[in-house]
C-alpha positions as CSV (number, residue, x, y, z in Angstrom):
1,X,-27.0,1.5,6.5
2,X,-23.9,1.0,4.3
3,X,-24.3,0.7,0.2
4,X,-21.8,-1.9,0.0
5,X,-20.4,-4.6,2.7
6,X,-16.9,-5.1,4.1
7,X,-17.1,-8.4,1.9
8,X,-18.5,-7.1,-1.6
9,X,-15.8,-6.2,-4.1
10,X,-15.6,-2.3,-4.8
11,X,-16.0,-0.7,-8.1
12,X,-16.4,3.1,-9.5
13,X,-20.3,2.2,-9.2
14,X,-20.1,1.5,-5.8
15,X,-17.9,4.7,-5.0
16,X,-21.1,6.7,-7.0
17,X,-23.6,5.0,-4.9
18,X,-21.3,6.0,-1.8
19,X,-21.3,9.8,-2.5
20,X,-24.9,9.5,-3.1
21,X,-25.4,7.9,0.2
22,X,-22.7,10.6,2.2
23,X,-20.8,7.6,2.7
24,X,-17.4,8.5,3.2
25,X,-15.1,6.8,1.1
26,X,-11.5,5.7,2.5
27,X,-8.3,5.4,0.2
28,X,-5.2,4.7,1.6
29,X,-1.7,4.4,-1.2
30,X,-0.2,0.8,-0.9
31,X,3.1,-0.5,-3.2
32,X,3.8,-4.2,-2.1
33,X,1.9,-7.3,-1.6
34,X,2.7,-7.4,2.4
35,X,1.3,-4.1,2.9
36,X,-1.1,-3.7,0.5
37,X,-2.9,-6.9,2.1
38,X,-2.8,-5.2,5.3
39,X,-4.9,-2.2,3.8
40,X,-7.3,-4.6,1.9
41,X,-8.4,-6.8,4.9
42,X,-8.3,-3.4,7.2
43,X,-11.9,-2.8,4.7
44,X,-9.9,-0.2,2.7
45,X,-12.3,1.2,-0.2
46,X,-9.7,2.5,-2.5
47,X,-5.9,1.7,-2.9
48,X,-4.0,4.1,-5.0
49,X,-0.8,2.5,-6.2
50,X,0.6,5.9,-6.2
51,X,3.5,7.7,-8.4
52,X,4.6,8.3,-4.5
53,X,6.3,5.5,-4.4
54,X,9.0,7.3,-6.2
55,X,9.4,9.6,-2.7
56,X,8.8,6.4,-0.3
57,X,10.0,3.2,-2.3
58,X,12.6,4.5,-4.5
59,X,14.2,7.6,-2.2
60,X,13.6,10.1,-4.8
61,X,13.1,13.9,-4.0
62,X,10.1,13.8,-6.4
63,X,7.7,11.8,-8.1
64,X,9.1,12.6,-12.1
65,X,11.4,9.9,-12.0
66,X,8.9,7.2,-11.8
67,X,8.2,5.1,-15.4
68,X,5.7,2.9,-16.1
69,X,7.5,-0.4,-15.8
70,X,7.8,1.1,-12.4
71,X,4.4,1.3,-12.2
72,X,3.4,-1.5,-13.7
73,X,5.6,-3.6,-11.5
74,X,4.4,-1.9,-8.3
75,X,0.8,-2.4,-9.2
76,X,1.3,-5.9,-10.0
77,X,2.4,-6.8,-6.5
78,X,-0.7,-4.4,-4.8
79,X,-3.5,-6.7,-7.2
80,X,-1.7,-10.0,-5.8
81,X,-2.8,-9.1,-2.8
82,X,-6.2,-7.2,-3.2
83,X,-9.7,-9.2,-2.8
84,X,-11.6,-6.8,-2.3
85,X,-10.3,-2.7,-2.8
86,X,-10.5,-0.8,-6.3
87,X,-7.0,-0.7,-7.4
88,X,-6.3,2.5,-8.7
89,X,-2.6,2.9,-10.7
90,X,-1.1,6.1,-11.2
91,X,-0.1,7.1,-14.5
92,X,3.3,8.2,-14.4
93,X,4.7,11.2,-15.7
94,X,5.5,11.4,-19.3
95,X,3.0,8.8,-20.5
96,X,-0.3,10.9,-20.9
97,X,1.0,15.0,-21.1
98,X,0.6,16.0,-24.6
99,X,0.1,12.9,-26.8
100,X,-3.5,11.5,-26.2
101,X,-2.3,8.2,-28.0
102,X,0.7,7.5,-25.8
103,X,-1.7,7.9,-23.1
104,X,-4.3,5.2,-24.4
105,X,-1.3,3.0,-25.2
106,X,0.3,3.3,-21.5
107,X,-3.4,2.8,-19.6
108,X,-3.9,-0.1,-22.0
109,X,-0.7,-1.6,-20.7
110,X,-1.0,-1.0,-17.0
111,X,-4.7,-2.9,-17.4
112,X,-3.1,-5.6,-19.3
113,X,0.0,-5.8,-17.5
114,X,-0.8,-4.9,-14.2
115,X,-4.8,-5.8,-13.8
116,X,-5.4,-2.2,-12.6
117,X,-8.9,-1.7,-12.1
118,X,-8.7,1.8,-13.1
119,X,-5.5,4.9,-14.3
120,X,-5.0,8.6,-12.1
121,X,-4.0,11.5,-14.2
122,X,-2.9,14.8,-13.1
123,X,-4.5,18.0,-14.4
124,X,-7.1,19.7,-16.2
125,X,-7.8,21.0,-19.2
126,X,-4.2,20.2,-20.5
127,X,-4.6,16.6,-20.5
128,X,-8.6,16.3,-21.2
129,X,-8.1,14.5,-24.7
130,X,-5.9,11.8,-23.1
131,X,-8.5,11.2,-20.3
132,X,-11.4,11.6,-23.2
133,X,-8.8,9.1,-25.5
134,X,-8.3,6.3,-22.2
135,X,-12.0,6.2,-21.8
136,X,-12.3,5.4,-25.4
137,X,-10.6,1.7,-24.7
138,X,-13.5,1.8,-21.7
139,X,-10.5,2.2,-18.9
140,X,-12.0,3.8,-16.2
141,X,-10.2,7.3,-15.0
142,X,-10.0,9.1,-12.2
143,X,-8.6,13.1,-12.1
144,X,-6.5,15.0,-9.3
145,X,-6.1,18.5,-9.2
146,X,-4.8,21.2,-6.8
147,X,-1.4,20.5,-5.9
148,X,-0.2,18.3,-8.9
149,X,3.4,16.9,-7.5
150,X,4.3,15.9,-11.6
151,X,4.0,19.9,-12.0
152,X,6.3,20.2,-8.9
153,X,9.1,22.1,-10.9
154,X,6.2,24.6,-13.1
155,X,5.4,25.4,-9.7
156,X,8.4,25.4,-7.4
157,X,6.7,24.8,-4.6
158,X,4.6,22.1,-2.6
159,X,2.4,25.0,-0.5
160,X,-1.5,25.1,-1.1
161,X,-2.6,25.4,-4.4
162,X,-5.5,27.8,-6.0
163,X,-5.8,30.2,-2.9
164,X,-6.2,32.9,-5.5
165,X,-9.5,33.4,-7.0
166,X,-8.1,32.7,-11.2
167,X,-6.5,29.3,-9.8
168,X,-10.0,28.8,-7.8
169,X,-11.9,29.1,-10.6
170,X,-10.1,27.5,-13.2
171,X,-9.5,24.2,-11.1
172,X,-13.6,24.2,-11.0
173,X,-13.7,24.9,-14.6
174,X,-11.1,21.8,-14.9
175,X,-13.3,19.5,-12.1
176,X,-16.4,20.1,-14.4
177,X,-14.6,19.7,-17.6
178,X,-13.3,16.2,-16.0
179,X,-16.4,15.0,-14.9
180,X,-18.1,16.1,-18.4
181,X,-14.9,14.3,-19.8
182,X,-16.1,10.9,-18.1
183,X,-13.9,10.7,-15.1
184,X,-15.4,8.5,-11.8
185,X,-13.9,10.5,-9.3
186,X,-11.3,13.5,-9.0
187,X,-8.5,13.7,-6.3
188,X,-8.0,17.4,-4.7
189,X,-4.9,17.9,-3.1
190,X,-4.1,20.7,-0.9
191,X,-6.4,23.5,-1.1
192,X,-8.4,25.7,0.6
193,X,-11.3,23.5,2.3
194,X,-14.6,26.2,1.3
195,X,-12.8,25.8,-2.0
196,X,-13.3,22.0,-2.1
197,X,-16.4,22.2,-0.4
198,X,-17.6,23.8,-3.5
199,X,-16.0,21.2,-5.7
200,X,-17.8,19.2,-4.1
201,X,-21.1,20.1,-4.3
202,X,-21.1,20.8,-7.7
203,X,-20.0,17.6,-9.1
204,X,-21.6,14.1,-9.3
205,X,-18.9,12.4,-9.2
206,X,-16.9,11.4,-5.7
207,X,-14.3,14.3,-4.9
208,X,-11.6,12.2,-2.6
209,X,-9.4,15.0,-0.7
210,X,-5.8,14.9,0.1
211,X,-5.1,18.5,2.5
212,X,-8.4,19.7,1.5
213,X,-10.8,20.0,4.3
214,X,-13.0,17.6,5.8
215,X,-16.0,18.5,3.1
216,X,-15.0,15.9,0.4
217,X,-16.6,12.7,-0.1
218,X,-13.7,10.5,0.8
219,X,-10.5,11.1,1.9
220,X,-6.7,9.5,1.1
221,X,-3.3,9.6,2.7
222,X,0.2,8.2,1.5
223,X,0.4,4.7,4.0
224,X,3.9,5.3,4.7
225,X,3.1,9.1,6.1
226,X,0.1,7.6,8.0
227,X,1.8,4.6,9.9
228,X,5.2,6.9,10.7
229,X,7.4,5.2,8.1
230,X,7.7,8.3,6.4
231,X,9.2,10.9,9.2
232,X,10.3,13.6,7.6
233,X,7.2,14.5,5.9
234,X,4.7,16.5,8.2
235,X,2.2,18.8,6.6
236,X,-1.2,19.9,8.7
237,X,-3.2,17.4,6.7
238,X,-1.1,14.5,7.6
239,X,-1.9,12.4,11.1
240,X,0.2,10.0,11.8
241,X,-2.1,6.9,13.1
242,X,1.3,5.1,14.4
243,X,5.0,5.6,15.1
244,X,6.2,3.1,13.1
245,X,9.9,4.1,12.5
246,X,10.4,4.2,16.2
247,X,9.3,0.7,17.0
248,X,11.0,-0.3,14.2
249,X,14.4,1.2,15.4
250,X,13.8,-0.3,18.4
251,X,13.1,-3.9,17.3
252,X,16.0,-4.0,15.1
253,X,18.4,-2.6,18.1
254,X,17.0,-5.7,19.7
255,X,17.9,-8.2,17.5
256,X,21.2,-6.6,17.0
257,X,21.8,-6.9,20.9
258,X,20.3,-10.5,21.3
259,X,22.6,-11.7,18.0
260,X,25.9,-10.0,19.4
261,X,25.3,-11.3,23.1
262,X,24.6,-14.6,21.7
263,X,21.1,-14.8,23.2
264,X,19.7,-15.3,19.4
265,X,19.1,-17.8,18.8
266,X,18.5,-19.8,22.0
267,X,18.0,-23.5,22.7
268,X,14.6,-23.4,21.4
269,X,15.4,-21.7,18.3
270,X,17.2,-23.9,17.2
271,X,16.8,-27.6,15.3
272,X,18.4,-30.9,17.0
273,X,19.6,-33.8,15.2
């Protein structure tokens, strides 16, 4: 039987009792009210309003140029919409690397601001005080290691991360050193599968996997990659649940046909006196 109903609000505590269940957990991203209510009522666990939405909102090549009255603004629109998910906001880059009390002062503001339920930040043992500093204000944090797509230009490359068995063992040495820290949950993102098996099974806390096997205790995808927004992404962890872009083409051909033929609008489209 489930720990938690499709009606019951989720919170870090539930995703706990989850993993301790081997309930799988879903987490989808979302960035706007219309969609993100979509995921919510669909019985989503998690939404991540993602630094992604720099790649799928914004157009750019990578998620650096996000700031956080980007994120703030995007995460304000996902929690108009959310009943019942755990809103999860990342924390952009620039606002918690290196200066633990920027950090606190940036998740402080996205709570505030935004009504977040809880902050994402990338990395390990670089950025433990600013996770150990957020928790301080009682802000729940969640950690993401592996492929780290702020880090995108230290490593110059998107393929899978810690396949090498120093990056192996310092990203468990950094998962530990998270949960010890106080994080909920980590994120892994694109890595070897035994490796994340491993993760997994060491930690107490929910490991959610992005490209990193089917061993994790919940998994999450970028919305836009999973409906076929997004078509020029296509990674072997991504399936694509709908061909979105296509129908959307096609619908907008449509209208362009019926408008220019003069068949939109017809007789009972329209309002008489």
């Amino acid at each position: 039987m489930s720990v938690h109903s499709k009606a019951t609000k989720v919170t870090t505590h539930t995703l706990q009792e989850m993993k301790r269940a081997n309930e799988p957990i879903t987490m989808l991203t979302a960035y706007d009210y219309s969609l993100a209510r979509l995921v919510d009522a669909a019985g989503v666990d998690v939404i991540l309003v993602g630094d992604s939405a720099s790649n799928v909102m914004a157009g750019q090549v990578t998620t650096v140029p996000m700031t956080l009255d980007h994120m703030i603004y995007h995460a304000q629109c996902v929690q108009r919409a959310v009943d019942r998910a755990l809103i999860v906001v990342d924390m952009p880059f620039g606002t918690y690397q290196g200066n633990s009390r920027q950090a606190l002062e940036s998740a402080i503001r996205i709570m505030k601001e935004a009504e977040g339920h809880a902050v994402k930040l990338e990395g390990g043992s670089e950025i433990v005080e600013s996770v150990e500093r957020i928790l301080t204000a009682g802000i729940p944090v969640m950690g993401h290691l592996g492929l780290t797509p702020q880090s995108i230009y230290k490593f110059g490359t998107y393929t899978v991360r810690a396949k090498e068995d120093e990056e192996a063992e310092k990203l468990i040495e950094d998962a530990k050193l998270l949960e010890e820290a106080g994080c909920f949950a980590i994120v892994l993102e694109k890595i070897p599968k035994e490796l994340a098996q491993r993760v997994q099974s060491e930690l107490s806390i929910p490991v959610i996997g992005i490209g990193a096997g089917p061993h994790c205790d919940g998994q999450v995808l970028v919305l836009h990659d999973l409906l076929g927004i997004t078509m020029d992404f296509s990674p072997r962890f991504l399936r694509r649940y709908l061909n979105l872009a296509e129908e959307i083409d096609g619908a907008i051909r449509s209208y362009c046909e019926d408008v220019r033929s003069g068949d939109f609008p017809n007789e009972s489209e329209s309002y008489t006196s």
